[in-house]
N, C-alpha and C positions, 0 to 999 in steps of 0.2 A: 504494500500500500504506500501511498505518495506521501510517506511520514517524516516530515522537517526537523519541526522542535517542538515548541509547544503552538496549541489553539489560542490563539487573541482572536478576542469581538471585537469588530471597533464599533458598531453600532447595533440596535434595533429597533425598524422604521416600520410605519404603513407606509408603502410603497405604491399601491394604487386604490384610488377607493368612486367608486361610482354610487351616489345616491338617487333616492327617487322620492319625488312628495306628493303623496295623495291630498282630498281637503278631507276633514274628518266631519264626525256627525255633528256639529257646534259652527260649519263653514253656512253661511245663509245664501240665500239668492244674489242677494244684493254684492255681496263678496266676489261671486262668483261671475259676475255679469262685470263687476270691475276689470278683474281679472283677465277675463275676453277682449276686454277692450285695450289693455296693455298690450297683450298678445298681436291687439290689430294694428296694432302703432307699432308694434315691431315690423310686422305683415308687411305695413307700407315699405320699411325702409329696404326689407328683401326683395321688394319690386324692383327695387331703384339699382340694390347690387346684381339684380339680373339681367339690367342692362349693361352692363361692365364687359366689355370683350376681353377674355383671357380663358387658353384652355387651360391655365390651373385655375381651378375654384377656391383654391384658397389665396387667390390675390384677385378674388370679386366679392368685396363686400362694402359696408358703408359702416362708420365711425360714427358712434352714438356715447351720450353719456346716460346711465339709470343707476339711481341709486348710489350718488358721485362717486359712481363708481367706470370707467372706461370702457368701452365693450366695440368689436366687431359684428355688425349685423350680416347677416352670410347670403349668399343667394343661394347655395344649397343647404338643404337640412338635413337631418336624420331619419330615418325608414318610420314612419307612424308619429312624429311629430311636422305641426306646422312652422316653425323656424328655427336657427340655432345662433346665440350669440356667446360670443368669446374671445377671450383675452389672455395672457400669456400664464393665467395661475388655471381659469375654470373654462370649460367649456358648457355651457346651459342648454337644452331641447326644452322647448314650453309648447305644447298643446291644448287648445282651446275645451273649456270645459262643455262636456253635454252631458244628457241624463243619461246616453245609451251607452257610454262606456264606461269601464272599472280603470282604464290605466291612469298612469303618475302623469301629473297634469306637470309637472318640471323633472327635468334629468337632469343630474351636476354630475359632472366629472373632472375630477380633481386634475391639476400637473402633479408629477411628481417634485417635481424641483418646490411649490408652493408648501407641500405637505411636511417639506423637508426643514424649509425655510421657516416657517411658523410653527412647526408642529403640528400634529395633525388635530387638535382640540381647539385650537386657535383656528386652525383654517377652517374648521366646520363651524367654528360657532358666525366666523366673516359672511361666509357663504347663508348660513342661514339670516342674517340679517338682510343681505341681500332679497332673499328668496321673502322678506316679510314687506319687500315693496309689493312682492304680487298678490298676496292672498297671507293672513297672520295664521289661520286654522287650520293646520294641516298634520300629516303624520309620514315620518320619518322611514324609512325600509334602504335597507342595504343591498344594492343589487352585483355588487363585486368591491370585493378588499384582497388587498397583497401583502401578507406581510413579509416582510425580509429582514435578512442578517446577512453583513457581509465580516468574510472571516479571512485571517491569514494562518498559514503554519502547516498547510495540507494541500499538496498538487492534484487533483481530481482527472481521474485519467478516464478512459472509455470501459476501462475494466470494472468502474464506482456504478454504473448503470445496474450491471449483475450484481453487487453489494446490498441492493436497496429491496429489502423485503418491504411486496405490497400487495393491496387485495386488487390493485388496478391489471387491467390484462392491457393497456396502451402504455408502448413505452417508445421514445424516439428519441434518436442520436443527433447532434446537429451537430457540422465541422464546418470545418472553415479554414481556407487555405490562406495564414495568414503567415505574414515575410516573420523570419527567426527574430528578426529585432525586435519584435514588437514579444514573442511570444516563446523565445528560447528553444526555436525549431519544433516545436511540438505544434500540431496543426487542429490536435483535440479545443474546443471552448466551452463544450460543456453537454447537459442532456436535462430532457423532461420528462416527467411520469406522471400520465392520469388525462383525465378531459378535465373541458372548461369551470366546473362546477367543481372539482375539486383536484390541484395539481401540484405536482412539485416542480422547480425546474430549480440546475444548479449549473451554472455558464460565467467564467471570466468574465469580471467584472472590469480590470484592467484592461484588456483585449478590447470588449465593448466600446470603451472610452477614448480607446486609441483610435477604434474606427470612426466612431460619432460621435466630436468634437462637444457638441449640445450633451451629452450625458456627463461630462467633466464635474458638472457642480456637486457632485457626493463628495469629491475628493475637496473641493475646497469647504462644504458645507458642512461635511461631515469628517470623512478619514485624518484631515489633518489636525482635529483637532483632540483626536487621541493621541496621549503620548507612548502610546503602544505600536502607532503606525510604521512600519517600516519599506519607504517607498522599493527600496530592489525588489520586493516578494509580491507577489499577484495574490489581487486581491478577488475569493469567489465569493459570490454569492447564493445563497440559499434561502430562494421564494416561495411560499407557499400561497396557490390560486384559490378563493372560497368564490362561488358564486350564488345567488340568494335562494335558487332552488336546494341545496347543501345546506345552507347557511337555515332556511328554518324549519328543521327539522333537527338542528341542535340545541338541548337545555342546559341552560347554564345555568348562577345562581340566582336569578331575577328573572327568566322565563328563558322562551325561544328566541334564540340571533336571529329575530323577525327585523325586528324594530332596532333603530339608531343606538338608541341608550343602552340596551343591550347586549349587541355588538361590541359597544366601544369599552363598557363592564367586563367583559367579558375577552379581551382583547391577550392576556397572556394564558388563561382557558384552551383556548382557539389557537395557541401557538402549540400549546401543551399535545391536544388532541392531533393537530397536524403532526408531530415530531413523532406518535404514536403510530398512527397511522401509513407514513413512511419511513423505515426505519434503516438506518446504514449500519452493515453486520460487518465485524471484525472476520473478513475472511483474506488468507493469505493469495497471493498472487497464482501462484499452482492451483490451489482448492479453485478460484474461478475459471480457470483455462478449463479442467477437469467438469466447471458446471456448466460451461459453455459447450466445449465438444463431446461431454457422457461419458467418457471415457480416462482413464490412465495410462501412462507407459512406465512400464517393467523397467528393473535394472538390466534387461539382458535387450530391450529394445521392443518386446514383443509387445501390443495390445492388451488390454484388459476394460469391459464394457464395463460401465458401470450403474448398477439397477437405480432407475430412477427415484423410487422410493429411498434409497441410501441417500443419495442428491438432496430432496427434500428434507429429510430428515437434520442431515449434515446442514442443511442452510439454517434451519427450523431452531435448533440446537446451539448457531453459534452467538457469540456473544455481539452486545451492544460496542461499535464501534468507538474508538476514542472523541474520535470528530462527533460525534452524534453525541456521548456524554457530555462533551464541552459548550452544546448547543441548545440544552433543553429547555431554559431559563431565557424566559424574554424579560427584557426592563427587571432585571437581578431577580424577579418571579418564577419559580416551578409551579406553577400551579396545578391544583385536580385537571384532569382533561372531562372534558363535555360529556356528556349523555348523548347520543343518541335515540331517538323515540322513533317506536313504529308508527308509520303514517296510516290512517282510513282511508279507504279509496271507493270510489264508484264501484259496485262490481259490474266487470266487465261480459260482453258475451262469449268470450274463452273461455270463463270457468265453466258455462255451460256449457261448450262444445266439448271437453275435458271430459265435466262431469257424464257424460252422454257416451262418451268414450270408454268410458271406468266401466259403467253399468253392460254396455255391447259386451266388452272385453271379459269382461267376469261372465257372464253369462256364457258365453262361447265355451268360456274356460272349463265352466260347470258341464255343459253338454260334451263336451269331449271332441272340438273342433264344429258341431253343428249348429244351427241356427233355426229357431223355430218362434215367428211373431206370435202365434197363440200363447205359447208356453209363458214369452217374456210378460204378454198381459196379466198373465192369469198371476205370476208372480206376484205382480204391482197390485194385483186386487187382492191377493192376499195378505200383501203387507199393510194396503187401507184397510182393510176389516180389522187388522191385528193392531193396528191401534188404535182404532175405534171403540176397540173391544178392552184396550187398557187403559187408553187414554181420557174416550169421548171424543174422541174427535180425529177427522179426516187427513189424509196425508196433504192437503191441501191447505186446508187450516192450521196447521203446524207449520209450514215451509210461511205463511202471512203473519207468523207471529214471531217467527225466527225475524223473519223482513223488519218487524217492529223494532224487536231486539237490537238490531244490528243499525237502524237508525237511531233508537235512544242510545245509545252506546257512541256513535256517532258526535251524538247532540253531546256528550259529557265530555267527548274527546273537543270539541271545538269552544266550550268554556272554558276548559283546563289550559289549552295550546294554543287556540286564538286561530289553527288552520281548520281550511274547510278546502276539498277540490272543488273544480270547475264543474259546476253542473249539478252539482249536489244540494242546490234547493230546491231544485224544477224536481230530483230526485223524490225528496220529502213529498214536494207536491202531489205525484201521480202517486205514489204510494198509498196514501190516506185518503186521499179522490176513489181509487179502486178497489180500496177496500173499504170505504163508505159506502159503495154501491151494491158493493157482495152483500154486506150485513144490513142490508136497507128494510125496514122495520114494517114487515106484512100484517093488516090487521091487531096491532099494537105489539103483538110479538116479533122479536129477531128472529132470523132464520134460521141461524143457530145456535140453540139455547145455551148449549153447554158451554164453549166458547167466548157470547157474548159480554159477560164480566171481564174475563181475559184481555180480552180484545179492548173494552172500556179506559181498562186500566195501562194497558202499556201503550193506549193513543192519547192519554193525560200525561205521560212520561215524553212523549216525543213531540207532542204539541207544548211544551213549556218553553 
C-alpha cells in the first residue's frame, strides 16, 4: 500500500451542497402571487438576454441587482424551472408558483469556493436571507451535499479501488495522462464508487488544480493555512456524494436528513455512516493482485485457482485500513452513524405477478409437473370455506382488511418520518371509496355482518 508516514487532515468541508425551498402550510395567497411577480420581473430581463448573440450561453445574460445583492439574469435556464440567476458564490432556478404542482419553487446551488470562504453556516444563513426577498414561508430540503476531507501521507494507487469494501456493484477508474511534473510519472488521479445518491470518489486533488487553475482557492483558502501542510506531497481527496432520495431515509438525532436543520445537525452523523458504508481494508499488494486475477503463483511457478468464497472471506476478515482509521472523525467528531429506516411503498403490480407465480409454481409442484384449472379452483374454495369456517369471514375480506392494515401502518409511518411516496393519497382514496361500496348498508344491515365492526374500526384508524 502507498504508505508514506503519517495521515494529516488538513481540512473538513461541505464541498457541494444544493438546496430547495418549498412554501409551507403558513405561505398565503397573497405571498405567493408576490412571489410570481418577482419571478416575472426576472422573466422580462431573460427576454432581453435572449436576445444576446453568442453560442456560449453563458456570456448571454443581463446584470441585475435583488436583494443588494449582484446577480446575472441568464437567457437559459434549468430543465423545469422558468429562469436562473447567478453570481460567482450561488446559482438560483425560481419557478412560478401554481396549485398543480409539488416542486421547490427556488433551487440554490452553492460554489464551492463561497462554502469555503464563509463556511458553510454563514453561506446558508446569506442565501437564505436572500431567498426571504421572495417569499419568508417556506421549508428547507437538501437535495445534494458533499462532504470532503482532503489528506496527505498516503499515494492512492489503482490497486485502492479493490481495497474498498462496498455494498455498491458500480465502480469506475478515471486516469489521466498527465506530464510527470505535474504528477511524479504516475498517470493514476484517482476513482469513484456508487451512483449519484450515494458515492465515494477519491482523485488528486493536486493534479486537479494543476489542471484547473479556478480550483487553486482550497490551497490558499484552506491547505495553507494548516501548519501541517507540506506542499512537495499530493494532496487527495476523499468525497462522499448524498443525494436527497438517500438522504431521507436516514434518522438521525432530530429526525430524517429530510429537512435543512437536520442535515446540517447531523453533519459529522452523515460522515460517520458514509466512512461505514465505504470502507478501505488493510490488504497487502499481492492479496489484491490474487483478488483481482482469482488466482496464486506457486514457488515452483505453477498456478493455483483460488475458491472465490476464500477471496471473500479473506476480504470480509481483513482489517480497517490505516488511512481509513485516520479519517473517521469529521470536525474532531466520531460520531454514532445514522439509522437507516425501511421505506412504505405503493405496492406495486409485480408483487402480484410474483405472487400469481408462487401459487402456479407450487401447484404444479404439488401435481407432479401437471396442470389442472379445476383442481386449482377447487383449492381456492377450499381455502375460503376454511376460513370462513375459523374465521367468519371470506378470503376476500381478509386480503380488504390486511389492505387497511397496511395503510394504517402507513399513516403511523408518515407521522413518525414525515415521508409518504408519490401516489399514495389517491392510494388511501380508492381504497376506502371501494371498500365503502362492498360494505354499502342493504336495508339497514351491512352485508357482512361479521366483518362489519372490523372493518368500522380499522377505517377510524386510517381515516385519522
Amino acid at each position: 500500500m502507498g504508505h508514506m508516514n503519517k495521515i494529516t487532515t488538513l481540512n473538513d468541508i461541505v464541498d457541494t451542497l444544493k438546496l430547495q425551498f418549498y412554501p409551507n402550510s403558513i405561505s398565503t395567497f397573497e405571498e405567493m402571487e408576490l412571489f410570481n411577480s418577482t419571478v416575472d420581473m426576472f422573466l422580462n430581463h431573460k427576454e432581453e438576454a435572449q436576445n444576446i448573440k453568442n453560442h456560449d450561453n453563458q456570456k448571454r445574460f443581463v446584470n441585475v441587482e435583488f436583494a443588494k445583492t449582484k446577480f446575472r439574469v441568464m437567457a437559459t435556464s434549468q430543465s423545469g424551472f422558468n429562469v436562473v440567476i447567478q453570481n460567482g458564490d450561488i446559482t438560483i432556478s425560481l419557478l412560478k408558483y401554481s396549485n398543480t404542482h409539488n416542486n421547490p419553487l427556488v433551487k440554490v446551488e452553492f460554489r464551492a469556493e463561497f462554502l469555503l470562504r464563509f463556511g458553510y453556516k454563514s453561506a446558508i444563513q446569506s442565501v437564505k436571507n436572500i431567498v426571504n426577498n421572495f417569499f419568508s414561508n417556506y421549508i428547507v430540503k437538501v437535495s445534494e451535499i458533499h462532504l470532503a476531507k482532503d489528506i496527505q501521507g498516503y499515494e492512492f494507487t489503482s490497486f485502492d479501488l479493490h481495497r474498498i469494501k462496498t455494498l455498491s456493484k458500480t465502480k469506475t477508474i478515471h486516469h489521466n495522462n498527465i506530464s510527470s511534473e505535474h504528477y511524479y510519472g504516475n498517470a493514476f488521479t484517482g476513482f469513484s464508487i456508487g451512483k449519484g445518491s450515494e458515492m465515494l470518489r477519491i482523485y488528486n486533488k493536486t493534479v486537479e488544480i494543476s489542471q484547473k487553475k479556478e480550483k487553486s482557492f482550497v490551497q490558499v483558502l484552506s491547505w495553507e493555512l494548516n501548519p501541517n501542510f507540506d506542499k512537495s506531497q499530493n494532496v487527495w481527496r476523499i468525497e462522499f456524494q448524498f443525494r436527497r432520495d438517500k438522504l431521507k431515509y436516514l434518522l438521525g438525532d432530530n429526525g430524517l436528513l429530510d429537512s435543512l436543520e437536520n442535515v446540517l445537525t447531523s453533519i459529522s452523523q452523515l460522515w460517520s455512516y458514509a466512512t461505514s458504508r465505504f470502507v478501505h481494508k488493510q490488504l497487502s499488494t499481492k492479496q489484491v493482485i490474487e483478488q483481482i486475477h482469482k488466482f496464486t503463483t506457486l514457488e515452483d511457478g505453477s498456478i493455483f485457482f483460488l475458491n472465490p468464497e476464500t477471496l471473500r472471506k479473506r476480504f470480509q476478515r481483513a482489517d480497517i485500513s490505516f488511512v481509513w482509521e485516520n479519517i473517521l472523525s469529521f470536525n474532531n467528531i466520531v460520531a454514532p452513524k445514522l439509522q437507516k429506516i425501511k421505506d412504505i411503498k405503493k405496492p406495486e403490480v409485480e408483487y402480484v405477478k410474483n405472487a400469481y407465480k408462487a401459487v402456479i409454481s407450487t401447484f404444479v409442484k404439488l401435481k407432479r409437473g401437471d396442470f389442472n384449472s379445476d383442481e386449482l379452483s377447487q383449492i381456492l374454495i377450499d381455502a375460503n370455506k376454511e376460513l370462513k369456517e375459523s374465521q367468519g369471514i371470506t378470503l376476500i375480506d381478509k386480503a380488504r382488511l390486511n389492505a387497511l392494515d397496511y395503510m394504517s401502518n402507513a399513516q403511523v409511518f408518515y407521522s413518525q418520518n414525515g415521508i409518504i411516496e408519490d401516489g399514495f393519497y389517491h392510494y388511501k382514496k380508492d381504497l376506502l371509496n371501494n371498500i365503502k361500496n362492498t360494505y354499502a348498508i342493504i336495508d339497514g344491515e351491512p352485508t357482512t355482518i361479521v366483518t362489519f365492526e372490523q372493518y368500522q374500526k380499522k377505517l377510524m384508524r386510517v381515516n385519522v
